[in-house]
VEXFI-970996 format. One record per atom (N, C-alpha, C): residue in one letter; x, z, y. Coordinates in steps of 0.05 Angstrom, whole numbers, plus 5000, padded with zeros to 4 digits. Each point is the difference from the previous one (the first is absolute). Layout:
<pts>
AXZY...
</pts>
This chain:
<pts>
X678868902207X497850004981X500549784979X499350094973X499749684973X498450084995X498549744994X498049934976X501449794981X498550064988X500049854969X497449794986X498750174995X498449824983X496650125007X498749835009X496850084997X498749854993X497550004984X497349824997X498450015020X498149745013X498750035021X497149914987X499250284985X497150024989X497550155012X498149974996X498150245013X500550234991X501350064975X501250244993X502649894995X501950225023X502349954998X501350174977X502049814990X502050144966X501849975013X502150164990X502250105003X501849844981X502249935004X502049974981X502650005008X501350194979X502150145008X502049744992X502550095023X501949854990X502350154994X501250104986X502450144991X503150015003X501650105011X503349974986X501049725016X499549865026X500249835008X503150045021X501550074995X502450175007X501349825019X499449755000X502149705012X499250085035X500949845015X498549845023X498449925004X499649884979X496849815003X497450134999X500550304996X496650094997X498650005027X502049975011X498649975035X497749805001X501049824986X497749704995X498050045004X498850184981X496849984992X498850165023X502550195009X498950235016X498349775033X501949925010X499449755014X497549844993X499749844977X497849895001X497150144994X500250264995X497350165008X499249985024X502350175012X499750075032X498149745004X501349725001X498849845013X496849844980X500350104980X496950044985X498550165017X499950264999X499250125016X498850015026X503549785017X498849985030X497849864999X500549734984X498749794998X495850075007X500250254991X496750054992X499850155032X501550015015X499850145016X498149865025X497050025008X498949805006X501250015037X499749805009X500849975030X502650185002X502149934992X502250115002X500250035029X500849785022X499849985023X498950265022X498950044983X498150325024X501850264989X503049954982X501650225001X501250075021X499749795021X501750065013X499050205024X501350255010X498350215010X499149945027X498250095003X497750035029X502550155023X499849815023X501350115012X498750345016X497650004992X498250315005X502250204987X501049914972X502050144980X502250195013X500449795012X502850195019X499950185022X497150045004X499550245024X500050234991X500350064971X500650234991X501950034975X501150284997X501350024976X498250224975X499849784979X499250254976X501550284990X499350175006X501050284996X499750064966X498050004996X498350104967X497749854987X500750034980X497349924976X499750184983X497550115000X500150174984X496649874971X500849914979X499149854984X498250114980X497850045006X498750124976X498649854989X501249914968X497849814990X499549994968X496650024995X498949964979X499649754981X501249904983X500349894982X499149994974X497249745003X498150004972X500749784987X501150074980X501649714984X497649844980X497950174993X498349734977X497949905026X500249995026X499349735026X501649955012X502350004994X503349945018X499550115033X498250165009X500050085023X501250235019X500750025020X501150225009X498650055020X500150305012X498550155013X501750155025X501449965022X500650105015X500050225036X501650164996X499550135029X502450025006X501149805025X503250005008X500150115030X502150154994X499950175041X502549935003X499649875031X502349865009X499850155027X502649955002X500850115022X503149895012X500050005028X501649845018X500150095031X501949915005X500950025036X499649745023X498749995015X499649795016X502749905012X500149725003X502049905019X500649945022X497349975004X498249925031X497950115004X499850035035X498550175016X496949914986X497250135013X497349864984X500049834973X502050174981X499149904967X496650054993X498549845000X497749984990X499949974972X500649824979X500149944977X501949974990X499950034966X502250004990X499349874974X502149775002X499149804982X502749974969X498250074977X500549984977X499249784983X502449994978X498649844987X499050084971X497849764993X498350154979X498149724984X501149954984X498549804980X496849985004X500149735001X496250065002X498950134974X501349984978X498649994977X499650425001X501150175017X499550234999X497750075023X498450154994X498249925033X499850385016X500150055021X500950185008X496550075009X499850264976X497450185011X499550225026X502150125007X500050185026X502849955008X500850145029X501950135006X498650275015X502350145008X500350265018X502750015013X499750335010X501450065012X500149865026X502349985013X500849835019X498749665014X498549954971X499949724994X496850085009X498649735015X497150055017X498849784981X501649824988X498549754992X501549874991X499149724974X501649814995X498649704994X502549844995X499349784993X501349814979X499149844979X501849824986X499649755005X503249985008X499949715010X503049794988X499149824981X502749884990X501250094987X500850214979X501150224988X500950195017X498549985027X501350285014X498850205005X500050285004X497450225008X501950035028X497250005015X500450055039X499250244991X501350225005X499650245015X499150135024X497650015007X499350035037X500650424998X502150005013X499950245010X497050205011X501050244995X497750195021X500449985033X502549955006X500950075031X502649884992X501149735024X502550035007X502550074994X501349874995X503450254994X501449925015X501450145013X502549885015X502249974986X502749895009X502350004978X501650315009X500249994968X500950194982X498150154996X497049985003X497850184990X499949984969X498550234981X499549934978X497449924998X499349874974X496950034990X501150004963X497150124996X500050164976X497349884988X499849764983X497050004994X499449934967X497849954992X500949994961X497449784998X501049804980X497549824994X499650004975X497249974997X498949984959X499149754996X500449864988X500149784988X499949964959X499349704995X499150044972X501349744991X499149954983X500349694989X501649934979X500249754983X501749904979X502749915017X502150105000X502449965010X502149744992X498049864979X501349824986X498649735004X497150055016X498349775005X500949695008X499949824996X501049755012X502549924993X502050224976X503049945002X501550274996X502249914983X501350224995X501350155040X499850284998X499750035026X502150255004X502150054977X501650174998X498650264987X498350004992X498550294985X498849874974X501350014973X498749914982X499350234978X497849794986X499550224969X500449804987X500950134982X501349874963X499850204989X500649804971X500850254977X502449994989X500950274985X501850044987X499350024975X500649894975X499350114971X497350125005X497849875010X496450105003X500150275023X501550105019X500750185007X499749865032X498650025026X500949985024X501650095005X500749825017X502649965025X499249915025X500150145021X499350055026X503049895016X500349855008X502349965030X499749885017X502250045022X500449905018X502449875007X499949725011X502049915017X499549855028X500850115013X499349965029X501549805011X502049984994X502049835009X499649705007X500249825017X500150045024X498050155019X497349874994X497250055020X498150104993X500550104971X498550164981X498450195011X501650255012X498550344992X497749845019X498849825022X497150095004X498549894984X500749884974X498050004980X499450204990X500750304998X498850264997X499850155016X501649995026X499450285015X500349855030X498150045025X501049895017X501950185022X501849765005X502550155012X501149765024X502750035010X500849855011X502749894987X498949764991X501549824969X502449835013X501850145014X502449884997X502550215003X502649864986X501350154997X501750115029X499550035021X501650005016X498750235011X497950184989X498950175017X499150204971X502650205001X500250244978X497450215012X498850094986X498250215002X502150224998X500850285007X501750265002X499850104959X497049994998X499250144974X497349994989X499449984986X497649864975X499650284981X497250035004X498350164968X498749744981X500850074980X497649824980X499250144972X497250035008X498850124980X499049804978X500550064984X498249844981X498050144977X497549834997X497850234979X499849664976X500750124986X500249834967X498450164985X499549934974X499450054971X501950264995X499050244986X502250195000X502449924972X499749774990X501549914975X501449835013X500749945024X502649855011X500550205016X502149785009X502450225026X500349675016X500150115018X500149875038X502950105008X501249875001X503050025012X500649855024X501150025021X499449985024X503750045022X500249995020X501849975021X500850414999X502450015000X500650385000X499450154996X498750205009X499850274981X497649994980X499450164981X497750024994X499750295005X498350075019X499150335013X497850004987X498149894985X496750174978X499649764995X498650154971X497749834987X496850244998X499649825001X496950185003X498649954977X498250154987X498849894974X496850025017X498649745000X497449945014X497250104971X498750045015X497449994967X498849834989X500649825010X499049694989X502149904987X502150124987X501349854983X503149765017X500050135016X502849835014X501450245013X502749895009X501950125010X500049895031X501050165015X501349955020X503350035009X500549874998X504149975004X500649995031X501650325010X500749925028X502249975004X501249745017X503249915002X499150005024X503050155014X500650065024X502449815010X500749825017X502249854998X501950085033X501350115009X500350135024X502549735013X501049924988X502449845014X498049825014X500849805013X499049805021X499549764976X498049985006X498649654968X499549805017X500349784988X498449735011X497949954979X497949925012X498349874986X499549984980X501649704986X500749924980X501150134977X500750295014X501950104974X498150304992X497550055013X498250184990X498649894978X499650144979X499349864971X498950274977X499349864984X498250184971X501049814975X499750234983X499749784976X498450354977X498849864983X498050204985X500149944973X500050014983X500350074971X500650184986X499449934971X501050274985X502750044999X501750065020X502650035000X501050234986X502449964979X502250174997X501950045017X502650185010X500950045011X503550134990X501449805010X503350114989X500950205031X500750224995X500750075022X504150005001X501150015027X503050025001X500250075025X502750034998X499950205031X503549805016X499449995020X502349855024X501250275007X502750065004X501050205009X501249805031X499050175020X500349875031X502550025009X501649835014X503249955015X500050355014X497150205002X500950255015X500350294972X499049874973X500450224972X496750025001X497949885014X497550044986X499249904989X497950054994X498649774980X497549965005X499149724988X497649825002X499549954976X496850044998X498549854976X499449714995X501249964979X499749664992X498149934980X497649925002X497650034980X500249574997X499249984976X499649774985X497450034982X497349905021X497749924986X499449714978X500150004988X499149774978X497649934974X499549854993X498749964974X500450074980X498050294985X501150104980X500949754981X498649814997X500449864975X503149865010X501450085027X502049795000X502950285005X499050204995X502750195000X502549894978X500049784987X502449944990X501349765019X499549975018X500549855022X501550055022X499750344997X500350125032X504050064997X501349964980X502150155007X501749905024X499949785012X501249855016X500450105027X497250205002X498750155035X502850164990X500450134976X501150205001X503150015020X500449735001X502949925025X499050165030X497350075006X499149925029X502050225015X500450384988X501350105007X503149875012X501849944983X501849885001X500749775030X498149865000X498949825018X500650115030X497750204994X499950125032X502450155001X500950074989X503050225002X501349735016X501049824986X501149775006X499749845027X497349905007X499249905028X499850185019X499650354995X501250235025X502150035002X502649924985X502349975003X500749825019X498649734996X500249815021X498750045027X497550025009X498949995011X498650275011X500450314989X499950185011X497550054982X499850305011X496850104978X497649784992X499250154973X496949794995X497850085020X499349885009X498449985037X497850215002X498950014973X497550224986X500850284983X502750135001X500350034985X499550354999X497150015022X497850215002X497949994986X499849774990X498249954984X500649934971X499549744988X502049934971X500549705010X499350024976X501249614996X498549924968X499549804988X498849944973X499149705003X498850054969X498749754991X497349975000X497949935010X497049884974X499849744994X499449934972X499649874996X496449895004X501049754999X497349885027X498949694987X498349905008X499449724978X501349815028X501550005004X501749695005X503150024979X500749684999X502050024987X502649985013X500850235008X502049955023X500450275016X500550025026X500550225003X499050045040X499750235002X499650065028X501650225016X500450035020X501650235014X498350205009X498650104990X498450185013X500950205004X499850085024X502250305008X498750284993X503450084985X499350154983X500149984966X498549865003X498549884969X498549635001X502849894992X499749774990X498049944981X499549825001X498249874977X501049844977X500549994984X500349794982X499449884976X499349824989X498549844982X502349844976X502350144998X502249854982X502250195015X501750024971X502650194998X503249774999X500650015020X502749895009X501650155020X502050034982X502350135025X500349905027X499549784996X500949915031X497750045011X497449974996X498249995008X499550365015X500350094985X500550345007X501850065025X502649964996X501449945023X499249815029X498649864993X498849825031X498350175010X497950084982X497750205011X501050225018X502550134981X501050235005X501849985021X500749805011X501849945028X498449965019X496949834993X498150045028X499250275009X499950224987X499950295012X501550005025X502749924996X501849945024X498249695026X501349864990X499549735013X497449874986X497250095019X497849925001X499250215006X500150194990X498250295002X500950195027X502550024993X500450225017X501649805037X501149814991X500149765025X497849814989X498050005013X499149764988X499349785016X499749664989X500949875030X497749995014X500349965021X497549975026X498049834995X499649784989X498149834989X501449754980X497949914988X501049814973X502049825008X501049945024X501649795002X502350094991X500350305012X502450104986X500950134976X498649824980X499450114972X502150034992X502849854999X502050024994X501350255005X500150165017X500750274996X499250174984X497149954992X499850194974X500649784977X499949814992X500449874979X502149964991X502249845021X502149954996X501650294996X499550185013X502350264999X499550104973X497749954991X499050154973X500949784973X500549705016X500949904966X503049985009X501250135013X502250025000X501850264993X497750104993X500550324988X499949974969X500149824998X499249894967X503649964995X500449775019X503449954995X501650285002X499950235018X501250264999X499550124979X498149954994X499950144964X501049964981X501049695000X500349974980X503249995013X501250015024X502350085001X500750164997X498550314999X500350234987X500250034980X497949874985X499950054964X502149864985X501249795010X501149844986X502349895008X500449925032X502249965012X499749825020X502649995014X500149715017X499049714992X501049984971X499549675002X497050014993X498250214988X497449984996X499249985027X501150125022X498249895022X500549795014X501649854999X500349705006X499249864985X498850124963X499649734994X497250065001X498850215012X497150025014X498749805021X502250125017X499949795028X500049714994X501549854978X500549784996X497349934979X498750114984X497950024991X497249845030X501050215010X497349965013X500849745029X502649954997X499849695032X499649784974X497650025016X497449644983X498349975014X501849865030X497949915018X497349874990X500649774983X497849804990X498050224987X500450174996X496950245000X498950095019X501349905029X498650165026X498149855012X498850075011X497849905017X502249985029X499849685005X501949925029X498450185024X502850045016X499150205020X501950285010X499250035010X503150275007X497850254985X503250215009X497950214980X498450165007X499850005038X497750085011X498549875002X496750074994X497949904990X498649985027X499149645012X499949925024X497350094995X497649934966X497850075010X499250224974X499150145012X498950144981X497549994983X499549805015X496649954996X500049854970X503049864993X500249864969X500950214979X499250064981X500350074988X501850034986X501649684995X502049864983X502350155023X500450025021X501950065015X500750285000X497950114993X500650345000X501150114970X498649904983X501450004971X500449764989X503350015004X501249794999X503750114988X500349844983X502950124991X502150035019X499849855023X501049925019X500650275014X497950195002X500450305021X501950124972X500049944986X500350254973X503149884996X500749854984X501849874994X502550005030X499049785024X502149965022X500050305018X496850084994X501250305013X502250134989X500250024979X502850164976X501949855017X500349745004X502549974993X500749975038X498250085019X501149995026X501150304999X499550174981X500650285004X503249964984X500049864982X502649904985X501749955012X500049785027X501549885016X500450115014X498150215002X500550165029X502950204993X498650094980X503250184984X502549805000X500049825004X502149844985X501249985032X498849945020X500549945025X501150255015X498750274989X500950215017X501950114983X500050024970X501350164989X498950204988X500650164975X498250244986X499650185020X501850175009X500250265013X497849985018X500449795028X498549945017X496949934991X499749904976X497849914987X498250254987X500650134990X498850185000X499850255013X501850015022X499350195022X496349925011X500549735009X497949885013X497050094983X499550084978X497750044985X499550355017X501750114996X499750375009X498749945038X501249865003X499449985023X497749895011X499249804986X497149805001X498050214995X501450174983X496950274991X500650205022X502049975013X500050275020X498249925027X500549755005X498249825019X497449944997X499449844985X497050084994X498950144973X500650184997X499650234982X496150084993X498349864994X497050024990X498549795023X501449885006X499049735028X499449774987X500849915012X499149664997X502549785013X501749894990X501949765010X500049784992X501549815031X499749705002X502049954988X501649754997X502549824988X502950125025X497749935026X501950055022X500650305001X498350244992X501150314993X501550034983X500549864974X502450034985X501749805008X500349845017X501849845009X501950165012X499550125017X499950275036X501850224974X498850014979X502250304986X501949874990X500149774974X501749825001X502849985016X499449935032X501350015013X501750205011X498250165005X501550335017X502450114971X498350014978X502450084973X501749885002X500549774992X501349665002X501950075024X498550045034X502949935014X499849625013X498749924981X500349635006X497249935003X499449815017X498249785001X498649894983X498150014988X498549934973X497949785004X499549895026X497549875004X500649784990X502249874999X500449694991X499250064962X501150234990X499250064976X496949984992X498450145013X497550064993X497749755006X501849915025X497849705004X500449834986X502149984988X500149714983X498949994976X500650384981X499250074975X496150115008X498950105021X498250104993X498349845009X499949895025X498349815021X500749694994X502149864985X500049874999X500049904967X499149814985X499649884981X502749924989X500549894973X502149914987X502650054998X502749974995X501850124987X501349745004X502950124998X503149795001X500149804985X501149854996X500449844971X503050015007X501749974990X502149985009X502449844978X500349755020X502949844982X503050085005X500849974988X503550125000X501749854992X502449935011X502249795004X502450145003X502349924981X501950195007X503049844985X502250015017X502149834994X502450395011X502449824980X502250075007X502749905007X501850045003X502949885008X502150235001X501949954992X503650164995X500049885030X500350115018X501849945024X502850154997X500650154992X503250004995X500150224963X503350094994X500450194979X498150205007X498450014975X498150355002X498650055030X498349695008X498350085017X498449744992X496550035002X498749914993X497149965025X498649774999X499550025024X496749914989X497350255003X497349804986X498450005019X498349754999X497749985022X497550104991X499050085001X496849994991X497949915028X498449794976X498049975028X496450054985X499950125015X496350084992X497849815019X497749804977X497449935017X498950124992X497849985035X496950104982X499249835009X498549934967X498649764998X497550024992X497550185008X498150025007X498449805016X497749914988X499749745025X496950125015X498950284981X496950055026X499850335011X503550124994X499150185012X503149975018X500450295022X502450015014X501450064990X502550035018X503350044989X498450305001X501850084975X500950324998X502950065005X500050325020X503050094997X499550234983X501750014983X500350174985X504050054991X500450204992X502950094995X500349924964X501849824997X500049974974X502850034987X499950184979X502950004982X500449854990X502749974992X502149774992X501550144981X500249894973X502350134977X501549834997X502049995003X503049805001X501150104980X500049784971X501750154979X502749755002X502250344988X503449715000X499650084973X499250074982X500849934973X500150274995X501950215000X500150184997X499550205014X499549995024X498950215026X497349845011X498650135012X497849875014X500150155026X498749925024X500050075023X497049935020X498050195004X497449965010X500650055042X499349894998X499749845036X497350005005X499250175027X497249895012X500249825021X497949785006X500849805022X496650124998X500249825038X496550035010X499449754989X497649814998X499349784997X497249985022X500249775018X497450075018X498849685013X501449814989X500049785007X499049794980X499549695011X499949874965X502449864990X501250045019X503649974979X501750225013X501850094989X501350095000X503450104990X502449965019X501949964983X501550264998X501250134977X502450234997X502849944987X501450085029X503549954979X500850395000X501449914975X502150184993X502649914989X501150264995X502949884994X501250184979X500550014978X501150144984X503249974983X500250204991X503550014982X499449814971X498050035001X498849914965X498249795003X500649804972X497849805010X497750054986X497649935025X497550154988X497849744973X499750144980X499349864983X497049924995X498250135017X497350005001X498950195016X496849935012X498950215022X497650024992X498650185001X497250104996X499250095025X497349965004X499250055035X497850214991X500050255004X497750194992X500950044976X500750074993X501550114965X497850224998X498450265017X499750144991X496449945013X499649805004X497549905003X497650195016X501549945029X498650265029X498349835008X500649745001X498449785017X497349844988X497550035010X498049774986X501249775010X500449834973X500549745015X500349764971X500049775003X501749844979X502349945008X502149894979X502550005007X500649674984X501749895006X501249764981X503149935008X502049904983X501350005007X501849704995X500749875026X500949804986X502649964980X498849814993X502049894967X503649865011X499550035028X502849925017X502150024986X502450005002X502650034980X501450225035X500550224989X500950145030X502749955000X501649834992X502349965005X500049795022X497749804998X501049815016X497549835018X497850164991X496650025014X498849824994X501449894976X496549714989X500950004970X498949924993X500349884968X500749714990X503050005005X501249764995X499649754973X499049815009X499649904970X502949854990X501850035006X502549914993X502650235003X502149874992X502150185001X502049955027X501650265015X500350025017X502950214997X501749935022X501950145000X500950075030X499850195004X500750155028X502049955017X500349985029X502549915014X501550274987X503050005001X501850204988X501150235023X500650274992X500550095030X501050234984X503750075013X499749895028X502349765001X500049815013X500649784996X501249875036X502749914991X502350084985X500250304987X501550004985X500050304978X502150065006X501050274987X502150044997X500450244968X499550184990X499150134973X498249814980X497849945010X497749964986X498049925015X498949814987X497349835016X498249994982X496550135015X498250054979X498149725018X498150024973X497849705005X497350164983X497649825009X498050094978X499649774986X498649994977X499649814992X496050064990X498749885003X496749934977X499749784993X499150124974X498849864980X497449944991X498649855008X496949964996X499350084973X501150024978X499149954983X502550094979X500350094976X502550064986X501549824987X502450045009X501649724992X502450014981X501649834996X502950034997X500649825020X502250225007X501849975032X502449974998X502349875020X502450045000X500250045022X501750245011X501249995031X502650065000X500949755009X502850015003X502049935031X502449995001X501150065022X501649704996X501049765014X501249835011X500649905020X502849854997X502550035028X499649734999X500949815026X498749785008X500449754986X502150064982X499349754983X498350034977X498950154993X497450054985X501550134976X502450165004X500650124970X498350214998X498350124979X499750274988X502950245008X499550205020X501050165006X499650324978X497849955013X499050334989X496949964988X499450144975X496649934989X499650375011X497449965011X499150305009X497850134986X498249754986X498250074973X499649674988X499050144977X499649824988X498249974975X496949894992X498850124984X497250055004X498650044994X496350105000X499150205018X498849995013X499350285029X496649865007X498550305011X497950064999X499449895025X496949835010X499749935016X500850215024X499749915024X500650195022X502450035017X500450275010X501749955023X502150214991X502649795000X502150164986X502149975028X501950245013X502350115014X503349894984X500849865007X502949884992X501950055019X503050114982X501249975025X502649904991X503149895010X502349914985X501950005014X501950154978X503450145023X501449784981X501249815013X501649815004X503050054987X499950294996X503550114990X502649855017X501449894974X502749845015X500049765008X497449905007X499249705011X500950005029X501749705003X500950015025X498049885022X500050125019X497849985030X499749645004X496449995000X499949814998X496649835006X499449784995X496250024995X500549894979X498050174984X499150024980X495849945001X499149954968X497650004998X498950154974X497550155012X499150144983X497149864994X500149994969X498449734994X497250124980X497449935001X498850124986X498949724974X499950024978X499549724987X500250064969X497849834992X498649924975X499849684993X499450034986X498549654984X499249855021X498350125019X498749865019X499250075026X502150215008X500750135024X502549935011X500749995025X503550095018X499250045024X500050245004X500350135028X502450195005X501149965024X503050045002X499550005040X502350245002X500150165024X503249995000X499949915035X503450074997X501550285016X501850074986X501350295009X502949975004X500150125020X503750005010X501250325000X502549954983X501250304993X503049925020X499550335008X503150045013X500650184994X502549934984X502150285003X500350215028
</pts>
């Protein structure tokens, strides 16, 4: 879900935000949500009644009247469900005080409001797996006390009717059982408006009725399995772009785009959405609905919602389109078991942002996505499963959005493409219109994979903070055309744990380069290799899989410190016999002489002589027709003599 932008007036305005194409539109989307939560009174009592779990919600079937010049709504909702346990007496929903419940029937003998909840007292008993079937009428301002996910605004003098339910929303309009971990099978929602708007709604539209008082009735049928949160309306004088999805089997689906007449120069952007879904069923297998449609309404938040089916949104951005349009998959059709595991719908969906734009544009656009978005110092500290739900700040937080992307990043980088996106077909073949934990996509993860993933998931999902990582790295000629480099890796993190993670290595000689994976799992760590070529520089993550910081020391890798003087190498191999090589560094750029002398200090041989660039220069000197002897190889300036002795044999 994004938002964007809202006013928090007694009449709520709208304002659009436009063309926001970057990363960052996520921003605003975030600090609604938590505007929003904020008004949300006694957050604390979200958390569900353990009465909740003695049964499962089957249906809602939503019929509701909507009088927009008293902001009030008028409802009759029939719910229906299967017991879990033997003597189910009541069945406890939740339901805003600010709506007050006039009757029930059916099934239902009696009720009560207590805390934002309606007790349901049964007629008789259920045992488990009995049904009951019962419908309650209820009234009230849906908006009373706080924005409550059902608002009115205007458009250009024009109402606008929506909904956002998300997180604990829908029983501010309809009472239900308000968490996501307990899908209803299938939903009616009727809606009766003004006959000069249109009510757009969750799947089909099967009638409109023309009433004699001057309103419409709109019936959406939604048949896949819904949560809660993602049953929704939005009402205005909508225009409508229609397009059609041709399905991975040659059918086709209707793609409808509701909007503001006054903003149809706005809309060409939806026009991608086809494209889109062609694209993410390629990956991830059919669009989950694609019995129904898929679309847009536009809605007075500024930002965007996943409503299945038919998103909501309040501002035209590509990416923004694409996140929505990936929660159909991950949130909607898996969606996670409760808020802690927000990161499965969040994170999977802003990481569908980086696939896009690795589609549209290429590889390096999606790394420099990924690299876009690691900025810890924007997260709220904390791992990325959300310990409480009860904060607000923790549930919408960049932290699920942003590190969720990039655990799905690492994860690819760790398993590999192929294996990496097997694992998505499969996560939908597993829980396919359910509900999953961290530990259920862990469990598919694995079985695709072949390998052990738990050290992966606890460190990135359950546990807080990221690598830092220092890097140290020397080399040495141990003999002709063999080369010998160490690398050593810290982690130098001082408040969270060691991470293991698999990290690449690019070893350039100048003209070839050569990539190496080592594990890293410790807080130091040493690697030798050995090469034909001497290696001229190393990059650790070249292709940037890992969250992490990196630094690297300023060492001199010839000889592992940074000498503040000049230095000349023992000589080898020594005694000689061809040729004897030495190194020589130079702190700093000099004029040098290196020359060769026999023990009474004559000048033999000059081997350079002249101006050279600080650093670490390879020397070596074949002696020709010089007779076998010790000799010295001398390094010296104005105000240098360093001198090594060498013995040649014929």
């Amino acid at each position: 879900m994004k938002i964007l932008l809202s006013v928090m007036l007694p009449l709520i305005v709208w304002l659009p935000v436009y063309g926001q194409a970057d990363h960052d539109w996520v921003n605003r989307e975030i600090q609604m949500k938590r505007e929003a939560l904020s008004l949300q009174r006694k957050l604390e009592k979200t958390v569900p009644l353990a009465e909740q779990d003695f049964y499962d919600a089957g249906f809602y079937g939503i019929d509701l009247e909507i009088d927009i010049p008293s902001e009030t709504i008028a409802g009759r909702v029939t719910v229906r469900g299967r017991s879990l346990r033997d003597e189910l007496v009541e069945v406890v929903l939740d339901l805003l005080s600010p709506l007050k419940v006039d009757r029930v029937w059916g099934d239902a003998a009696d009720f009560r409001q207590v805390n934002d909840k309606l007790i349901v007292q049964l007629q008789a008993p259920i045992d488990s797996g009995g049904v009951f079937d019962f419908g309650v009428a209820y009234s009230g301002n849906p908006v009373a006390g706080g924005l409550k996910g059902f608002t009115f605004a205007y458009h250009n003098n024009v109402p606008i009717v929506s909904t956002l339910s998300q997180p604990y929303f829908a029983r501010g309009w309809f009472p239900c059982k308000d968490i996501p971990g307990d899908k209803v099978d299938s939903a009616d929602i009727r809606l009766t408006v003004p006959d000069s708007l249109t009510a757009v709604s969750n799947g089909v539209l099967v009638d409109i009725t023309n009433n004699s008082d001057g309103s419409q009735t709109f019936y959406w049928q939604e048949r896949y399995p819904i949560a809660s949160y993602l049953i929704s309306l939005a009402v205005t004088n909508y225009r409508r772009i229609d397009q059609t999805y041709t399905a991975l089997d040659g059918g086709s689906m209707p793609v409808y785009h509701w909007y503001y007449p006054e903003d149809e120069h706005r809309t060409s952007v939806m026009l991608l959405t086809p494209e889109m879904i062609t694209f993410f069923a390629s990956l991830w297998g059919e669009y989950p609905f694609v019995g129904e449609k898929y679309g847009h309404a536009q809605f007075s938040w500024g930002g965007g919602m996943e409503h299945q089916t038919c998103t909501s949104l309040g501002a035209y951005s590509e990416l923004m389109i694409c996140h929505e349009l990936a929660h159909q998959w991950w949130g909607n059709m898996v969606t996670c078991a409760d808020w802690s595991e927000i990161w499965l719908n969040e994170g999977f969906a802003r990481y569908s942002e980086a696939l896009w734009q690795e589609y549209r544009i290429g590889k390096e656009a999606y790394h420099d996505f990924m690299s876009k978005i690691n900025r810890p110092s924007y997260w709220q500290p904390g791992p990325v499963y959300v310990v409480n739900t009860a904060d607000v700040n923790s549930i919408f937080n960049l932290l699920v959005y942003d590190k969720g992307a990039w655990i799905l990043h690492m994860l690819r980088g760790v398993v590999g493409d192929s294996i990496f996106f097997d694992i998505f077909p499969a996560y939908r073949d597993e829980y396919y219109m359910g509900v999953a934990t961290t530990e259920d996509f862990q469990r598919v993860c694995e079985e695709v994979s072949g390998v052990d993933l738990d050290w992966f998931f606890q460190q990135w999902v359950m546990r807080p903070g990221q690598p830092n990582y220092k890097v140290f790295w020397e080399r040495r000629k141990i003999a002709a055309n063999q080369w010998r480099m160490r690398v050593r890796i810290d982690q130098i993190q001082s408040k969270t744990e060691l991470f293991k993670m698999p990290l690449d290595m690019l070893v350039n000689f100048g003209k070839s380069d050569s990539l190496l994976r080592v594990w890293d799992s410790t807080a130091s760590q040493v690697f030798q290799f050995q090469f034909a070529d001497m290696p001229e520089r190393i990059t650790i993550d070249p292709d940037n899989w890992v969250l992490k910081t990196i630094q690297y020391s300023n060492l001199d890798p010839d000889i592992g410190y940074l000498p503040q003087e000049f230095l000349l190498s023992a000589p080898y191999p020594n005694p000689f016999n061809a040729a004897v090589n030495f190194d020589v560094y130079l702190p700093q750029n000099a004029d040098i002489k290196i020359a060769i002398y026999d023990l009474t200090g004559c000048l033999v041989d000059t081997i350079i002589e002249g101006y050279h660039p600080a650093g670490y220069h390879e020397m070596s000197w074949q002696p020709g027709d010089l007779a076998s002897g010790l000799y010295f190889v001398r390094l010296e300036n104005n105000w240098i003599n360093l001198s090594k002795k060498i013995v040649y044999l014929k």
